[in-house]
C-alpha positions as CSV (number, residue, x, y, z in Angstrom):
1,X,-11.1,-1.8,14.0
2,X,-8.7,-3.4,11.2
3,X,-10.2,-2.8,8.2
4,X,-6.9,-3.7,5.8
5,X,-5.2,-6.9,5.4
6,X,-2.1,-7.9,3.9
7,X,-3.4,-11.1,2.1
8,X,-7.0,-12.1,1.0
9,X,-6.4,-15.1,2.9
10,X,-5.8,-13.5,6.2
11,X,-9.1,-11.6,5.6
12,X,-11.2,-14.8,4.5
13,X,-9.4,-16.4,8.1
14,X,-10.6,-13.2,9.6
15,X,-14.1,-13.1,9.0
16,X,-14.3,-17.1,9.9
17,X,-13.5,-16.2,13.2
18,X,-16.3,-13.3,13.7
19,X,-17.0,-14.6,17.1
20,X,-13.7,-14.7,18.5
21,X,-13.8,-10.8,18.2
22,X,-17.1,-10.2,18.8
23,X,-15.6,-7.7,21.9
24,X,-13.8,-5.2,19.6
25,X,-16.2,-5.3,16.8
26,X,-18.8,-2.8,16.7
27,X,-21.9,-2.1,13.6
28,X,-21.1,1.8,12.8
29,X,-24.8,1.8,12.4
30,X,-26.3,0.1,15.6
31,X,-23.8,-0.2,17.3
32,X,-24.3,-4.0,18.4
33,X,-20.6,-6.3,18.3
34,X,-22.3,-9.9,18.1
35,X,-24.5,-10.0,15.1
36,X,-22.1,-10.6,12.2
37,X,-22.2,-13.5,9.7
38,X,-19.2,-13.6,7.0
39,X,-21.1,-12.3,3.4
40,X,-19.3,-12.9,0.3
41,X,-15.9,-11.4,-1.6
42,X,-16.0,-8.1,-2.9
43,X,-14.3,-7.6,-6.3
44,X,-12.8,-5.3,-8.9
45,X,-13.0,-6.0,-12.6
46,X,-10.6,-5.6,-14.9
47,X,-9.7,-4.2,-18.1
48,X,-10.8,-7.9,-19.9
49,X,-13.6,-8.5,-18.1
50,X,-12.3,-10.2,-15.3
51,X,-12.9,-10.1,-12.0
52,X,-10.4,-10.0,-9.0
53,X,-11.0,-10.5,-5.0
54,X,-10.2,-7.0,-2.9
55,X,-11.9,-7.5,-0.1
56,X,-14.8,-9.1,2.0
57,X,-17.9,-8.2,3.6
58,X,-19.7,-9.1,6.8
59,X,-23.7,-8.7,7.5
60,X,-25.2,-7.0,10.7
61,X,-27.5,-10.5,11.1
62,X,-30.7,-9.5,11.7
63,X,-31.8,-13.3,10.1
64,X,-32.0,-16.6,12.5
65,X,-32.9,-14.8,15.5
66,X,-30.3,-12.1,15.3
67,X,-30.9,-8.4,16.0
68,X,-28.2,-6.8,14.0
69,X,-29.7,-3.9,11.5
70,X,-28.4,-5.4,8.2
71,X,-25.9,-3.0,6.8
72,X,-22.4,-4.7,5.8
73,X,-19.1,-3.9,6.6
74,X,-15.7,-4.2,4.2
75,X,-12.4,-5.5,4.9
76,X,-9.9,-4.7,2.1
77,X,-6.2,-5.7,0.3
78,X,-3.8,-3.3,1.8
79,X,-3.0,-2.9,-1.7
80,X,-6.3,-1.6,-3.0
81,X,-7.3,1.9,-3.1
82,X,-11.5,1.9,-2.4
83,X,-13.5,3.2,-5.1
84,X,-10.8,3.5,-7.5
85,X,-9.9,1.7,-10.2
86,X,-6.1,1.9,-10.2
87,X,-4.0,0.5,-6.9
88,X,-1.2,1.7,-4.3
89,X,1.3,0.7,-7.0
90,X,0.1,2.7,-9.1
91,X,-0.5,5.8,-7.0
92,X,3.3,5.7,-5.4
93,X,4.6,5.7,-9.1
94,X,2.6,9.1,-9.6
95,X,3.7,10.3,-6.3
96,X,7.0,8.9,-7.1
97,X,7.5,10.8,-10.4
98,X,5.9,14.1,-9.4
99,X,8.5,14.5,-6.7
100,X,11.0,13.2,-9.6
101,X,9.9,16.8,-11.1
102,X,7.9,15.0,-13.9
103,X,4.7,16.7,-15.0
104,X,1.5,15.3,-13.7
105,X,0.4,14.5,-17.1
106,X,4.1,12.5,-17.8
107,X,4.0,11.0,-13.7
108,X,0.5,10.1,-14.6
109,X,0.7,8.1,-17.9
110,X,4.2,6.4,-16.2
111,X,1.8,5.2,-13.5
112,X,-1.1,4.3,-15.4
113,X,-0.2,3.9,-19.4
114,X,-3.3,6.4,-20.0
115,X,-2.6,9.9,-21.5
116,X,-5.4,11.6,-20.1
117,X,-4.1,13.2,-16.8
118,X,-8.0,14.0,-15.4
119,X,-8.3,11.2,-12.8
120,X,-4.4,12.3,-11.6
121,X,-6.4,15.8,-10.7
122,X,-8.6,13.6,-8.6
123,X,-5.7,12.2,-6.4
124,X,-4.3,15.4,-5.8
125,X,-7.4,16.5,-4.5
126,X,-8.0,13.7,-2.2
127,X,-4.4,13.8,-1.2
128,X,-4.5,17.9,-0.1
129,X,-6.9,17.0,2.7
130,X,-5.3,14.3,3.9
131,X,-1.6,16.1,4.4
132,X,-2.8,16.7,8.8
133,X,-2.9,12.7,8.7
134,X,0.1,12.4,7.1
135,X,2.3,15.2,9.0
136,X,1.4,13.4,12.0
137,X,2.7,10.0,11.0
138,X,6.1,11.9,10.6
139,X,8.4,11.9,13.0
140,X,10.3,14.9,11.7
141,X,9.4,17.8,10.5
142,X,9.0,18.3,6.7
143,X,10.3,22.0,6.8
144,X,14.2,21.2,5.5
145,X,12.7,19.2,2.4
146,X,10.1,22.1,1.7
147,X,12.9,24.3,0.5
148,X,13.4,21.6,-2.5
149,X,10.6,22.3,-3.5
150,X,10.5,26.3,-4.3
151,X,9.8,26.1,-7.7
152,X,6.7,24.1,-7.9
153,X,3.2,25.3,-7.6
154,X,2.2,26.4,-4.0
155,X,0.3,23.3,-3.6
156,X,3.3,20.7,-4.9
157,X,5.5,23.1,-2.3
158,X,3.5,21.6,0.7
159,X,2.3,18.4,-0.7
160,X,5.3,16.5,-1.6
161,X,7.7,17.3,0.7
162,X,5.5,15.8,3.0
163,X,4.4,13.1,1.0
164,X,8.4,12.4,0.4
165,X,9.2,12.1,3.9
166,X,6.4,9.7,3.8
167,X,7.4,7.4,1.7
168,X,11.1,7.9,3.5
169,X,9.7,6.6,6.7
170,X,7.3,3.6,5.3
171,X,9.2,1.6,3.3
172,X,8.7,-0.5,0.1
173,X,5.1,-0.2,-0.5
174,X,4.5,3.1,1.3
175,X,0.9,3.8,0.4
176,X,-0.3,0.0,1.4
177,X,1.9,0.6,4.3
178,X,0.2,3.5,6.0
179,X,-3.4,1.6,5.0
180,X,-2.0,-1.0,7.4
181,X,-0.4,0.9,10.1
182,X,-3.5,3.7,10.0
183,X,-6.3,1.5,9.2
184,X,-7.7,4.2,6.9
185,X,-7.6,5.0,3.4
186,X,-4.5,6.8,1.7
187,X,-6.6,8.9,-0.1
């Protein structure tokens, strides 16, 4: 199921047509594909206040006759990282510098303008689990790029070779890139 767009616009066009792909979309809860009704915007606020579109939500009906269970679903900006306040800008200029050799408390306060580096432990966490995903997005192996990394940590030795070859094969905006080509979260 596409759950990342390029555009809001696309999404909002998206879930106007609910019907038209009431076939290939399927509640995760009930499992019933012709009960949704379009539900609102879902935002992110900002460091003044303001608030910013991300995403949109659908409703499992079950109003008006329908039988859906009423969970919601979200469809998100390719460019958003879910449940985090910082984007896939933001994270490829931390990946960015760390492969540059920066320290992660330098490659974080490049990416971010914030000198606490606790929230860059975060990613690297999320990112560890996720290196299966990514190896297999590769098309070659990350073995010869390894070596560049010898004296890092044992963890940077396997993460960002692979995360380099990543961002070799995706292009400008890699991490909003494999949101769109995976349909899954980056981290």
């Amino acid at each position: 199921m596409v759950k990342y767009f390029k555009n809001i616009e696309s999404i909002h066009q998206f879930t106007l047509e609910l019907e038209r792909y009431s076939d290939s979309l399927n509640c995760h809860y009930c499992l019933k594909n012709d009960q949704f009704v379009s539900h609102g915007f879902v935002y992110k606020k900002q460091s003044r206040g303001e608030k910013r579109k991300v995403g949109k939500r659908i409703f499992c009906s079950n109003r008006s006759g329908r039988t859906g269970c009423g969970s919601t679903l979200r469809f998100y900006l390719s460019e958003e990282l879910h449940a985090f306040h910082y984007n896939t800008s933001q994270l490829f200029i931390f990946l960015s510098s760390l492969i540059a050799r920066l320290s992660i408390q330098a490659a974080y306060q490049q990416a971010t303008g914030t000198r606490e580096p606790r929230n860059a432990y975060r990613w690297l966490n999320r990112l560890q689990p996720k290196l299966i995903e990514y190896r297999r997005l590769l098309k070659r192996p990350t073995k010869s790029i390894e070596l560049t990394f010898k004296s890092s940590t044992k963890r940077f030795q396997i993460l960002l070779p692979t995360i380099q070859s990543l961002f070799l094969n995706l292009g400008f905006q890699p991490c909003s890139e494999y949101q769109i080509i995976k349909q899954m979260r980056f981290i």
